[in-house]
PDBQT receptor file of N, H, CA, C and O in Angstrom, charges set to zero:
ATOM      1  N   UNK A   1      87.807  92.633  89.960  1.00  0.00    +0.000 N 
ATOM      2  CA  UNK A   1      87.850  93.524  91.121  1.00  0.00    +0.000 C 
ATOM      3  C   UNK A   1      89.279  93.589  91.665  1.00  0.00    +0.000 C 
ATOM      4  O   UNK A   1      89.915  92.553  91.859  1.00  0.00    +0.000 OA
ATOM      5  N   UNK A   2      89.860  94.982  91.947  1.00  0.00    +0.000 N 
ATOM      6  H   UNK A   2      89.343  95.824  91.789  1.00  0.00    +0.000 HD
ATOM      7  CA  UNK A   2      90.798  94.715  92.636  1.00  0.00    +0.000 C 
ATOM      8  C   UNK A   2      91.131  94.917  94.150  1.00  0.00    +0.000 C 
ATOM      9  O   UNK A   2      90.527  95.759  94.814  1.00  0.00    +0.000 OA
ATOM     10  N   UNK A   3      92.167  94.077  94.708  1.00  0.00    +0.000 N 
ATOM     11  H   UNK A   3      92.658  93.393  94.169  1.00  0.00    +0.000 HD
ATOM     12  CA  UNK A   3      92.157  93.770  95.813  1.00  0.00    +0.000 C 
ATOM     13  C   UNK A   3      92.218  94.930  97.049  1.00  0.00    +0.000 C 
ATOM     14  O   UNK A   3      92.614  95.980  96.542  1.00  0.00    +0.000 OA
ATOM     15  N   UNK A   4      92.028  95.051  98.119  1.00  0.00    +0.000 N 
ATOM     16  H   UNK A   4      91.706  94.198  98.530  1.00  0.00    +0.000 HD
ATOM     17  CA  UNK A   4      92.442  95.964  98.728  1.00  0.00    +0.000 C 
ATOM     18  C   UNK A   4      93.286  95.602  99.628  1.00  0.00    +0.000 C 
ATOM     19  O   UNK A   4      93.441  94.477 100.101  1.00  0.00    +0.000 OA
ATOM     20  N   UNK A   5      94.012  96.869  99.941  1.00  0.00    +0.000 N 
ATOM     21  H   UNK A   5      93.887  97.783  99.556  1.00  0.00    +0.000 HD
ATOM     22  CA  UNK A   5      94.913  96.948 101.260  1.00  0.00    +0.000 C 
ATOM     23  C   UNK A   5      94.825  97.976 102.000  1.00  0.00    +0.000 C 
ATOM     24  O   UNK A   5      94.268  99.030 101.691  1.00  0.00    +0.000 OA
ATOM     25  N   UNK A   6      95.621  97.609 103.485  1.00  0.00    +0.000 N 
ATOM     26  H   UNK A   6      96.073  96.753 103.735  1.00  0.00    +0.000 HD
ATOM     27  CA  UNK A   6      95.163  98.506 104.808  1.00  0.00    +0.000 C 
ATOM     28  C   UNK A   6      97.128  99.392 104.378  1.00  0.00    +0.000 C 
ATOM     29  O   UNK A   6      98.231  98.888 104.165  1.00  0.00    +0.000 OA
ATOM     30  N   UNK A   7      96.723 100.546 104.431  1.00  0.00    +0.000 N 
ATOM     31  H   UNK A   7      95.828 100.956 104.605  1.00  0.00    +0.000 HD
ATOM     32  CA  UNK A   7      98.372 101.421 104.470  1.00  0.00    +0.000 C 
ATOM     33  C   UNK A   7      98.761 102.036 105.976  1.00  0.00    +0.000 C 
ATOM     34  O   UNK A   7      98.008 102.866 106.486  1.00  0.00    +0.000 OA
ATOM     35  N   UNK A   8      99.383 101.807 106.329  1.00  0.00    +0.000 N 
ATOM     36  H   UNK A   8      99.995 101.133 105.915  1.00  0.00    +0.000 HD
ATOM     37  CA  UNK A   8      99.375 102.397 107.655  1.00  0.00    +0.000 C 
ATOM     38  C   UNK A   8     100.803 103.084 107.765  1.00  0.00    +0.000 C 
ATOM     39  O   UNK A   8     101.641 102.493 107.085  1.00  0.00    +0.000 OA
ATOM     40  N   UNK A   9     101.286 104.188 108.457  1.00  0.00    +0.000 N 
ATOM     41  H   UNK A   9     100.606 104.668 109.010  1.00  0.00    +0.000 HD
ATOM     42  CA  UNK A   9     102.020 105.537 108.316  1.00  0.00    +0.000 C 
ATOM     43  C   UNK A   9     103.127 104.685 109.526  1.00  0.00    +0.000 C 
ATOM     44  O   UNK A   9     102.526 104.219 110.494  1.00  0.00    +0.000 OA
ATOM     45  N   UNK A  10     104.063 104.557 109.510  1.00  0.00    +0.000 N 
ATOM     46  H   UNK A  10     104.551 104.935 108.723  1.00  0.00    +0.000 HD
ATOM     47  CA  UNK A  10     104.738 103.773 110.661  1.00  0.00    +0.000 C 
ATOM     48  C   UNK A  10     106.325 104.943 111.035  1.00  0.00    +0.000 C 
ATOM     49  O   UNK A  10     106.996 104.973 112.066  1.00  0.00    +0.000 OA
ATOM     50  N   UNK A  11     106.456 105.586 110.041  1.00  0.00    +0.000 N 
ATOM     51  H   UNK A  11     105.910 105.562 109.203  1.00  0.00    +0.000 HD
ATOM     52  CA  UNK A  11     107.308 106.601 110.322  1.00  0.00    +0.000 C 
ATOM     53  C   UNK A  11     106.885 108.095 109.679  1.00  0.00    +0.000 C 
ATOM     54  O   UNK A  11     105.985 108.309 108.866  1.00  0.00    +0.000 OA
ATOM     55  N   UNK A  12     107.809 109.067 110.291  1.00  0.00    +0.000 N 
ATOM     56  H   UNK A  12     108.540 108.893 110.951  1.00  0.00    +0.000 HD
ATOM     57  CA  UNK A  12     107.406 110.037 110.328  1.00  0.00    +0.000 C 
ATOM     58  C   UNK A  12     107.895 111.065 109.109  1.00  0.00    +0.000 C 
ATOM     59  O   UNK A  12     109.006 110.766 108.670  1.00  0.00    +0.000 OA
ATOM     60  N   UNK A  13     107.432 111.921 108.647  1.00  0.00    +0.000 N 
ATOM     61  H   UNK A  13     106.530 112.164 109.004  1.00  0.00    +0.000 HD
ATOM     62  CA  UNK A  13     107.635 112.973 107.798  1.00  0.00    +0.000 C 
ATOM     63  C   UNK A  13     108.431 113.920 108.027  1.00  0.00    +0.000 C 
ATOM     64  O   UNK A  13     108.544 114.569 106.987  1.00  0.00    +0.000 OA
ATOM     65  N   UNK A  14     109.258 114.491 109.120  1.00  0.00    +0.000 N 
ATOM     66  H   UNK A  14     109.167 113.963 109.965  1.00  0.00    +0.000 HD
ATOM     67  CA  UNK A  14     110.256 115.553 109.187  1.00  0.00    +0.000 C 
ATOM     68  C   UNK A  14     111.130 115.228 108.586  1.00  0.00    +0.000 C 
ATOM     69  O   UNK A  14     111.363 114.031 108.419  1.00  0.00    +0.000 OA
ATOM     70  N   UNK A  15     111.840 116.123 108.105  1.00  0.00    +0.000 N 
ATOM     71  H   UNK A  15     111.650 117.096 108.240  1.00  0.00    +0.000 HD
ATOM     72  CA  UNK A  15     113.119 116.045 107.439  1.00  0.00    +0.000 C 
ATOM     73  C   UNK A  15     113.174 115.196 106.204  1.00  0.00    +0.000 C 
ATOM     74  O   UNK A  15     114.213 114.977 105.581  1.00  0.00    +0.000 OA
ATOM     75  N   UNK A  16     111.808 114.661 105.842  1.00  0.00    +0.000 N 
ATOM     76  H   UNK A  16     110.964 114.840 106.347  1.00  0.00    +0.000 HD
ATOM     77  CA  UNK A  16     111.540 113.992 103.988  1.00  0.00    +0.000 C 
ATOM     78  C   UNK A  16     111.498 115.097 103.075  1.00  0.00    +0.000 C 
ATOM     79  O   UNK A  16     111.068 116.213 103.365  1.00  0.00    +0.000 OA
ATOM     80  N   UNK A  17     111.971 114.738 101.932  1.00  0.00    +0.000 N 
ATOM     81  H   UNK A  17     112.321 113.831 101.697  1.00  0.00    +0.000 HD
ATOM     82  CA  UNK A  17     111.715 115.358 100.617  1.00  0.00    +0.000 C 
ATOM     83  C   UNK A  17     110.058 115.988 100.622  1.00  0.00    +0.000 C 
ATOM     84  O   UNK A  17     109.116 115.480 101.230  1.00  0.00    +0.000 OA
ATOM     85  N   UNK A  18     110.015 117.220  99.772  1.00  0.00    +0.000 N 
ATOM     86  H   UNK A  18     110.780 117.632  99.277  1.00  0.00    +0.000 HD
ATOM     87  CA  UNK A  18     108.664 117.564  99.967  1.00  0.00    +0.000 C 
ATOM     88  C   UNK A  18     107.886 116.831  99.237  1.00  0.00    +0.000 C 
ATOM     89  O   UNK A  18     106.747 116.744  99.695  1.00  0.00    +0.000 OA
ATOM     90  N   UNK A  19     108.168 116.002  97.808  1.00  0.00    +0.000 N 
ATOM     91  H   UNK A  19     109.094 116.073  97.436  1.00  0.00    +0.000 HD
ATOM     92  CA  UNK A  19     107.397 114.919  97.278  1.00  0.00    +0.000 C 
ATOM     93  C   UNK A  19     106.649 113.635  98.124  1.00  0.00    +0.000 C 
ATOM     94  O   UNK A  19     105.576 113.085  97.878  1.00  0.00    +0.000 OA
ATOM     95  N   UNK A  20     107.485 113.414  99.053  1.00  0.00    +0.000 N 
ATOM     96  H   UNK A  20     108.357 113.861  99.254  1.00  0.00    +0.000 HD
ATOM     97  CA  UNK A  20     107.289 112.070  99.719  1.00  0.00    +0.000 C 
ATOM     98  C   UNK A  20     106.214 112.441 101.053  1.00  0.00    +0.000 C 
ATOM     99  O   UNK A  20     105.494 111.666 101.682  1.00  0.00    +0.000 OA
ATOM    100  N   UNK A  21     106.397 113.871 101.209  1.00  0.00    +0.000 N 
ATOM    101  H   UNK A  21     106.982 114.501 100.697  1.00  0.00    +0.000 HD
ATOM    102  CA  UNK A  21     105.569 114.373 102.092  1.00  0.00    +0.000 C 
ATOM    103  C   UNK A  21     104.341 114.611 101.777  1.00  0.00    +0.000 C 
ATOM    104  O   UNK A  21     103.478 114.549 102.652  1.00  0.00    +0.000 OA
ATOM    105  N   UNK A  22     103.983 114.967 100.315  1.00  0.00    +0.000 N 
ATOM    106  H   UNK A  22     104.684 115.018  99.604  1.00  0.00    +0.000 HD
ATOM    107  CA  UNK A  22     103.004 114.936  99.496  1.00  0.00    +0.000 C 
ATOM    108  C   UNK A  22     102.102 113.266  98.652  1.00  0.00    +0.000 C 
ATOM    109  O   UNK A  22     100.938 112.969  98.384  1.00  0.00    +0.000 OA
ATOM    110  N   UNK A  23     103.404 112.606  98.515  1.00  0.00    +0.000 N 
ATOM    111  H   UNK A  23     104.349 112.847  98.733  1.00  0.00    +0.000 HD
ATOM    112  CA  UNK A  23     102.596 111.330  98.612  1.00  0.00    +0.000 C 
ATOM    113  C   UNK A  23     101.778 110.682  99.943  1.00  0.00    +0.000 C 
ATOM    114  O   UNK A  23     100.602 110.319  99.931  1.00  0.00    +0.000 OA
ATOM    115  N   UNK A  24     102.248 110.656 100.528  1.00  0.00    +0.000 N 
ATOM    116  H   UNK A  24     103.204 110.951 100.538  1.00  0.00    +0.000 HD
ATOM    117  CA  UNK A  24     102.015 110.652 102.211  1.00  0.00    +0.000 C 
ATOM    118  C   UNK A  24     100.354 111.359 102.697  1.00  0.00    +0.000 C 
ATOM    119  O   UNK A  24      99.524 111.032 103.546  1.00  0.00    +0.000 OA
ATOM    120  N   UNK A  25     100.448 112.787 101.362  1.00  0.00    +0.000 N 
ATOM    121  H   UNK A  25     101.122 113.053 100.673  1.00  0.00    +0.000 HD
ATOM    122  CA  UNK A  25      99.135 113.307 102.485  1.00  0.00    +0.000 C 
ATOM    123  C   UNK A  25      98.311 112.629 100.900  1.00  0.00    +0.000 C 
ATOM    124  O   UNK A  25      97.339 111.986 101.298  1.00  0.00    +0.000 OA
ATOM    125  N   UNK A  26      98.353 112.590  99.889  1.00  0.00    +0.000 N 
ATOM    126  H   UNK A  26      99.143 113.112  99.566  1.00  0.00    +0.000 HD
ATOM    127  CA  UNK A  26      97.435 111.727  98.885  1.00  0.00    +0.000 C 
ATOM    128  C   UNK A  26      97.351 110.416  99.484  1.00  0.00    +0.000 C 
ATOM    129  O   UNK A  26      96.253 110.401 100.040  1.00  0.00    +0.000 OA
ATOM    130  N   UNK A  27      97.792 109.568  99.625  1.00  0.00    +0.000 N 
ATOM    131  H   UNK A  27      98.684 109.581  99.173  1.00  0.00    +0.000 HD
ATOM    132  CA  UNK A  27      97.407 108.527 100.366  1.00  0.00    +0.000 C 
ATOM    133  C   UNK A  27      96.399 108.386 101.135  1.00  0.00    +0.000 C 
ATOM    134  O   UNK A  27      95.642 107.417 101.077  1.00  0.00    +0.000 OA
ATOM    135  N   UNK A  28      96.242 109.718 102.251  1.00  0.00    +0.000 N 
ATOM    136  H   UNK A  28      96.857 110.505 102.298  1.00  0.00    +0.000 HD
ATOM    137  CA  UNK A  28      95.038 109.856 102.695  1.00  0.00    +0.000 C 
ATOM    138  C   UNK A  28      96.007 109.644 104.408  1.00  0.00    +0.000 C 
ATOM    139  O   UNK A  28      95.365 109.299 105.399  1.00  0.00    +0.000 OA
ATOM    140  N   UNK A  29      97.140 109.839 104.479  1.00  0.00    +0.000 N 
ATOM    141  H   UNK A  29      97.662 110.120 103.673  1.00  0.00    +0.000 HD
ATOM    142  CA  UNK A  29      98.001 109.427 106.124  1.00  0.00    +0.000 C 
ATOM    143  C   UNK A  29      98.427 110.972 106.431  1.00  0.00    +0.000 C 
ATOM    144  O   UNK A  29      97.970 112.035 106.010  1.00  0.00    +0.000 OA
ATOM    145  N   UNK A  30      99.442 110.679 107.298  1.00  0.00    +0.000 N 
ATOM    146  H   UNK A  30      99.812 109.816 107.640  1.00  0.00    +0.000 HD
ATOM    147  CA  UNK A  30      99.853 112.232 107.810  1.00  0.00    +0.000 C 
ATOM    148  C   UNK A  30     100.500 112.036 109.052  1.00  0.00    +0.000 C 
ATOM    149  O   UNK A  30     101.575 112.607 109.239  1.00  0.00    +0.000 OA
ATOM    150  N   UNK A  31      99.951 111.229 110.034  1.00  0.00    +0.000 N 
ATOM    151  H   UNK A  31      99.078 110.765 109.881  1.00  0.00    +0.000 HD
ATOM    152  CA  UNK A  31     100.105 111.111 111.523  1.00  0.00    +0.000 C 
ATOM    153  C   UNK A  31     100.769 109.313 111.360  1.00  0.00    +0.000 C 
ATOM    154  O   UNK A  31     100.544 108.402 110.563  1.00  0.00    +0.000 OA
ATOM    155  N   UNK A  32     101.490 109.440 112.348  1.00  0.00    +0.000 N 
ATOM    156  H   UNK A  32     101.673 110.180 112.994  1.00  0.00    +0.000 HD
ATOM    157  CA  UNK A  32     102.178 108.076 112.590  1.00  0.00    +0.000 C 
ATOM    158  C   UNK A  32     100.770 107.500 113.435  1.00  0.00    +0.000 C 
ATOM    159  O   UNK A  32      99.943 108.000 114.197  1.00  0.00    +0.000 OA
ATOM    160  N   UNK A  33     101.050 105.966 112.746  1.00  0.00    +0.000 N 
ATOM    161  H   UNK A  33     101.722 105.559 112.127  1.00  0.00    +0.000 HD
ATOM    162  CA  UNK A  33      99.854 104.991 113.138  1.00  0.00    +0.000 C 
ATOM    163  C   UNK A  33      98.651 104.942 112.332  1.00  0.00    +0.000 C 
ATOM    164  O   UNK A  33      98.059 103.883 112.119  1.00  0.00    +0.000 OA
ATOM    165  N   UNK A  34      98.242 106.164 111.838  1.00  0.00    +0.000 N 
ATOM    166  H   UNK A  34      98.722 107.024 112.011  1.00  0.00    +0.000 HD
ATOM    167  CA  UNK A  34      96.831 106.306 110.908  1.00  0.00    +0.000 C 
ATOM    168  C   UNK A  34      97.010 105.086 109.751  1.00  0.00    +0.000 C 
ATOM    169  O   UNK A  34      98.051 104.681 109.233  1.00  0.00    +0.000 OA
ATOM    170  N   UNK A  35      95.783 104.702 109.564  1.00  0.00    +0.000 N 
ATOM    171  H   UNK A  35      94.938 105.031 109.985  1.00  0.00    +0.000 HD
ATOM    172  CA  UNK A  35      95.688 103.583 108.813  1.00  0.00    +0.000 C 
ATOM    173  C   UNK A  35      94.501 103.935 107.703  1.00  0.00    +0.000 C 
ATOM    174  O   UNK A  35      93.496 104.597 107.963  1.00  0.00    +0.000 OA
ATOM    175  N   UNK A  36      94.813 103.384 106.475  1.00  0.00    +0.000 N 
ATOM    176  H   UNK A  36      95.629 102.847 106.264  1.00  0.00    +0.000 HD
ATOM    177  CA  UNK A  36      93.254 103.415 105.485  1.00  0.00    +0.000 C 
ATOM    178  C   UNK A  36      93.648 102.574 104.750  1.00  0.00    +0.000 C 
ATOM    179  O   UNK A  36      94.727 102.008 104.578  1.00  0.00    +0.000 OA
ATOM    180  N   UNK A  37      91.983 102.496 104.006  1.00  0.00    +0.000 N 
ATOM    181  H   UNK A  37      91.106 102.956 104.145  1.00  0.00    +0.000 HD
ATOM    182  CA  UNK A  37      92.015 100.922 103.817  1.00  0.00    +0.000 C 
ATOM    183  C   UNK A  37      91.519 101.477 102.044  1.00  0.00    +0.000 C 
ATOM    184  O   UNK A  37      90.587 102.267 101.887  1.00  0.00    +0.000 OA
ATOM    185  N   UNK A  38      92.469 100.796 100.636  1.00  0.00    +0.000 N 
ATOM    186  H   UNK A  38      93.226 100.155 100.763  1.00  0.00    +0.000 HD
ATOM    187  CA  UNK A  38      92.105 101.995  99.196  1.00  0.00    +0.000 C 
ATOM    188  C   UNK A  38      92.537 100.468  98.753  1.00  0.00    +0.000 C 
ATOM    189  O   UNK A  38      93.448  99.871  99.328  1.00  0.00    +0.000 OA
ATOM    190  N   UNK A  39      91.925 100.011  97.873  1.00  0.00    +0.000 N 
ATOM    191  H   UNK A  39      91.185 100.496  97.406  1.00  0.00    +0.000 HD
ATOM    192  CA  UNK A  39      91.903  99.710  96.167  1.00  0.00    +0.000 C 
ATOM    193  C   UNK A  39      93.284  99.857  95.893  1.00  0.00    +0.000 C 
ATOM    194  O   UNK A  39      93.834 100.953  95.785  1.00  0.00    +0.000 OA
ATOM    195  N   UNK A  40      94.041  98.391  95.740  1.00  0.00    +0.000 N 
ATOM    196  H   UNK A  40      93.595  97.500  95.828  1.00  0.00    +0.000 HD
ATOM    197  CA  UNK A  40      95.663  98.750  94.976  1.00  0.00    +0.000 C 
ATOM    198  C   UNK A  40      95.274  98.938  93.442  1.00  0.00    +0.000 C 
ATOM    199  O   UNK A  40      94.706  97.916  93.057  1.00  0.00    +0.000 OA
ATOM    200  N   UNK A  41      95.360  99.686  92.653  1.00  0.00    +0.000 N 
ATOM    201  H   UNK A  41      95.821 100.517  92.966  1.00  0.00    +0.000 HD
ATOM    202  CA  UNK A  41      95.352 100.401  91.999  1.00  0.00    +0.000 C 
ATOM    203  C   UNK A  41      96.529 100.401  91.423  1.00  0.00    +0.000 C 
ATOM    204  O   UNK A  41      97.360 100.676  92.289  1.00  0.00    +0.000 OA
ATOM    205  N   UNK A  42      97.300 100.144  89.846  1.00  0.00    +0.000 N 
ATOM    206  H   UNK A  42      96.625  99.921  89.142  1.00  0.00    +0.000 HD
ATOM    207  CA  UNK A  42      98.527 100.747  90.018  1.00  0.00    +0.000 C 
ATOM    208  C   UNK A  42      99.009 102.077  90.461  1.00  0.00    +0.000 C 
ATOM    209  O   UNK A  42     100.117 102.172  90.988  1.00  0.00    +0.000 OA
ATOM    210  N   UNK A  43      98.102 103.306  90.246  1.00  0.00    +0.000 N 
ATOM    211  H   UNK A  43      97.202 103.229  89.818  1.00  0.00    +0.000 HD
ATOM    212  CA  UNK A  43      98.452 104.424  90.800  1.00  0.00    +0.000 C 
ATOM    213  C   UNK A  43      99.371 104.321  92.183  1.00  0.00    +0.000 C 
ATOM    214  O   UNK A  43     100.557 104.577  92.391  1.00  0.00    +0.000 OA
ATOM    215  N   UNK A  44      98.314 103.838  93.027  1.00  0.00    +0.000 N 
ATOM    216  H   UNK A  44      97.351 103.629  92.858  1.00  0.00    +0.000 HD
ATOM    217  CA  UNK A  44      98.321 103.070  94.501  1.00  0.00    +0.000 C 
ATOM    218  C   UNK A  44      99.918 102.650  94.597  1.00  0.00    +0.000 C 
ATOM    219  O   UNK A  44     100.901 103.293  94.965  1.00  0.00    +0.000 OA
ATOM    220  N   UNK A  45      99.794 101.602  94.219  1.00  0.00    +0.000 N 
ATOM    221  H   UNK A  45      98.995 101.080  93.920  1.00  0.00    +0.000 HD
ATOM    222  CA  UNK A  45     101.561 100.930  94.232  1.00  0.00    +0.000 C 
ATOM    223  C   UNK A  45     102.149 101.416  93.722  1.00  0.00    +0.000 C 
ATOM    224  O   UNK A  45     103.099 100.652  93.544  1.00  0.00    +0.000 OA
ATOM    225  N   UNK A  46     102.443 102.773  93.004  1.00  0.00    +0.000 N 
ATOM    226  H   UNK A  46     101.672 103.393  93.148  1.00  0.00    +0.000 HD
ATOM    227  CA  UNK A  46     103.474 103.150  92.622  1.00  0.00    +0.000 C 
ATOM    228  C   UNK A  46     103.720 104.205  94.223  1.00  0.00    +0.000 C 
ATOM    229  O   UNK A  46     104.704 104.156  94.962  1.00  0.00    +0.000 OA
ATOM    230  N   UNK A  47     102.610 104.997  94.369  1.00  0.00    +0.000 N 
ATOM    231  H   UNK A  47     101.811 105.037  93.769  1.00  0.00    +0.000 HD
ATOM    232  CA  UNK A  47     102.974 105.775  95.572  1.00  0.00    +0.000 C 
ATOM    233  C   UNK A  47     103.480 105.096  96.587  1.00  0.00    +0.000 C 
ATOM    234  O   UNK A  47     104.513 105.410  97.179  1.00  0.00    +0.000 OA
ATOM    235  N   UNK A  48     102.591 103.884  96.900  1.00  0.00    +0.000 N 
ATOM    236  H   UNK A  48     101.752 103.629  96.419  1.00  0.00    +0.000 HD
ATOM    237  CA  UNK A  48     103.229 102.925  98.253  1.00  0.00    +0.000 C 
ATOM    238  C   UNK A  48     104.753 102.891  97.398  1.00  0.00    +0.000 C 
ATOM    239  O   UNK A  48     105.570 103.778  97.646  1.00  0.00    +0.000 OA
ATOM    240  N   UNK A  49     105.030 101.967  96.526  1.00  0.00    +0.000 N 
ATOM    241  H   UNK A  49     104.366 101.247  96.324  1.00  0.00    +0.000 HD
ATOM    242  CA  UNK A  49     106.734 101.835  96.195  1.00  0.00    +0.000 C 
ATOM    243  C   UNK A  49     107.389 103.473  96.487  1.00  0.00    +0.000 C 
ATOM    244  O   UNK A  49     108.520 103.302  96.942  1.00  0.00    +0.000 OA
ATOM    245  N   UNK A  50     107.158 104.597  96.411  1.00  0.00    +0.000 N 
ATOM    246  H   UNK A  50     106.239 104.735  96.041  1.00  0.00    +0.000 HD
ATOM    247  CA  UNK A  50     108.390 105.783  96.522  1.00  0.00    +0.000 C 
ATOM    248  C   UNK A  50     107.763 105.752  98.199  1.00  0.00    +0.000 C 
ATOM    249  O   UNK A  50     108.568 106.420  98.849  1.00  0.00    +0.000 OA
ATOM    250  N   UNK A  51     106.955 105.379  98.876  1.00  0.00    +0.000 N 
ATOM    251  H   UNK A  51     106.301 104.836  98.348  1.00  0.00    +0.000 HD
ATOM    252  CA  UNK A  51     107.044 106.050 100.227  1.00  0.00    +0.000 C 
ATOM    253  C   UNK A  51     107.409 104.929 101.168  1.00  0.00    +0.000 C 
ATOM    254  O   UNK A  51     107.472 105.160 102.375  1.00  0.00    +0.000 OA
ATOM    255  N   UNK A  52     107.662 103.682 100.665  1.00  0.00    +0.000 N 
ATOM    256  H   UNK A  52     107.611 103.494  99.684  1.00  0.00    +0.000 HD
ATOM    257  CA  UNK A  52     107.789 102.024 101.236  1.00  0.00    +0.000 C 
ATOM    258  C   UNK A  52     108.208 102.442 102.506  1.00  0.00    +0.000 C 
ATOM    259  O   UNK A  52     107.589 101.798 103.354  1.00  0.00    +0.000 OA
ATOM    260  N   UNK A  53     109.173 103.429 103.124  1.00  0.00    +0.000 N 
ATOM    261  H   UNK A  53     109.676 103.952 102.436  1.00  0.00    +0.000 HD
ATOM    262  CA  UNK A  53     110.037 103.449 103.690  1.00  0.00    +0.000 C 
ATOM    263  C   UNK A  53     109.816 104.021 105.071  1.00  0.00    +0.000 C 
ATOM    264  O   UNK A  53     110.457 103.950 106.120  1.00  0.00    +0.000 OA
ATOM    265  N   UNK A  54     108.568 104.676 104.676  1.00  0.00    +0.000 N 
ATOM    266  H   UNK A  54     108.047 104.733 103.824  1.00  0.00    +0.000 HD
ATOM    267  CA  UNK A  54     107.387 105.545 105.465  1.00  0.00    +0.000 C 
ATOM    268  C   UNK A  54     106.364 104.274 106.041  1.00  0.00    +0.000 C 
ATOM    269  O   UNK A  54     106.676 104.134 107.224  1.00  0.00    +0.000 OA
ATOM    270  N   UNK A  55     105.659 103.640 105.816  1.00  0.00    +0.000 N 
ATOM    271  H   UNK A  55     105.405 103.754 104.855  1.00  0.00    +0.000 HD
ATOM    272  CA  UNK A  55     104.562 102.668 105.369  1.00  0.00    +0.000 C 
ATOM    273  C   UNK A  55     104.405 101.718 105.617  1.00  0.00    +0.000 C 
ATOM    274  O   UNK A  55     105.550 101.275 105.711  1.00  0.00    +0.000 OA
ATOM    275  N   UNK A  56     103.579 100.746 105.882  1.00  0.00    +0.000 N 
ATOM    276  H   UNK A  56     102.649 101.105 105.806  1.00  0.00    +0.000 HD
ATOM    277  CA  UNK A  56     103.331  99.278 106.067  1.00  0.00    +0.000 C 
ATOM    278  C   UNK A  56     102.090  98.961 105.342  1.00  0.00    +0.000 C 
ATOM    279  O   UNK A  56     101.033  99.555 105.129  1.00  0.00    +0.000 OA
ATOM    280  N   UNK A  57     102.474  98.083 105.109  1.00  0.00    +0.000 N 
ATOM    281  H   UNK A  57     103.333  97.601 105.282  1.00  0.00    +0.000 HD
ATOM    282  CA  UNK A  57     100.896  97.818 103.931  1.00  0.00    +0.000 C 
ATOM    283  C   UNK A  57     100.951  96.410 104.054  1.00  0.00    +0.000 C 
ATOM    284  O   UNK A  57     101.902  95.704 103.719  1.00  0.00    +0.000 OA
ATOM    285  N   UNK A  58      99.574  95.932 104.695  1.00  0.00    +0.000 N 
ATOM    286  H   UNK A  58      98.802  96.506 104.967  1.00  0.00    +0.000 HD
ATOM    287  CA  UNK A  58      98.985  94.624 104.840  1.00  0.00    +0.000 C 
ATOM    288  C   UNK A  58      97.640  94.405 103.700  1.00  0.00    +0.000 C 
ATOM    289  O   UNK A  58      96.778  95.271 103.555  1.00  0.00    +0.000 OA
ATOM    290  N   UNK A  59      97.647  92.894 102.829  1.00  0.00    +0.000 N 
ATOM    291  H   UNK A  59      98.347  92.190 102.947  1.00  0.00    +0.000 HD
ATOM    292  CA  UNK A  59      96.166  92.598 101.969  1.00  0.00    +0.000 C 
ATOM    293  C   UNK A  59      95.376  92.336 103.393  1.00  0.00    +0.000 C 
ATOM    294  O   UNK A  59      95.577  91.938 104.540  1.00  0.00    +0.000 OA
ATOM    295  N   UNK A  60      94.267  92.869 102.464  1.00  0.00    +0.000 N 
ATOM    296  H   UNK A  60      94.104  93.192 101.532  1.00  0.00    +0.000 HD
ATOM    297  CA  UNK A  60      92.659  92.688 102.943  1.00  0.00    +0.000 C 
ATOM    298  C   UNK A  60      92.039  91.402 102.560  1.00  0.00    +0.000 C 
ATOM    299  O   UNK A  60      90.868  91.168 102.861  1.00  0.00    +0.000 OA
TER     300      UNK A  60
């Protein structure tokens, strides 16, 4: 089974690349503060790694 984690949006999207703005809404975030809780996945960690910068990500 793999583990989960909580992603939570801690900065904002203006003025990002339109990719990173698009990882951002796959993730399932959008709004500063929104949080969800997904299956790290490698898919998963590769998006968290290009948006790190955006993001906070705590294990479950």
């Amino acid at each position: 089974m793999m583990s989960k984690v909580k992603i939570s949006q801690v900065r904002s999207t203006i003025g990002r690349p339109e990719v990173q703005k698009r990882t951002i809404k796959a993730l399932g975030l959008g709004k500063i503060n929104k949080s969800v809780e997904v299956e790290l996945t490698p898919q998963v960690n590769g998006m968290i790694n290009k948006v790190n910068h955006l993001v906070s990500v705590t294990e479950i």
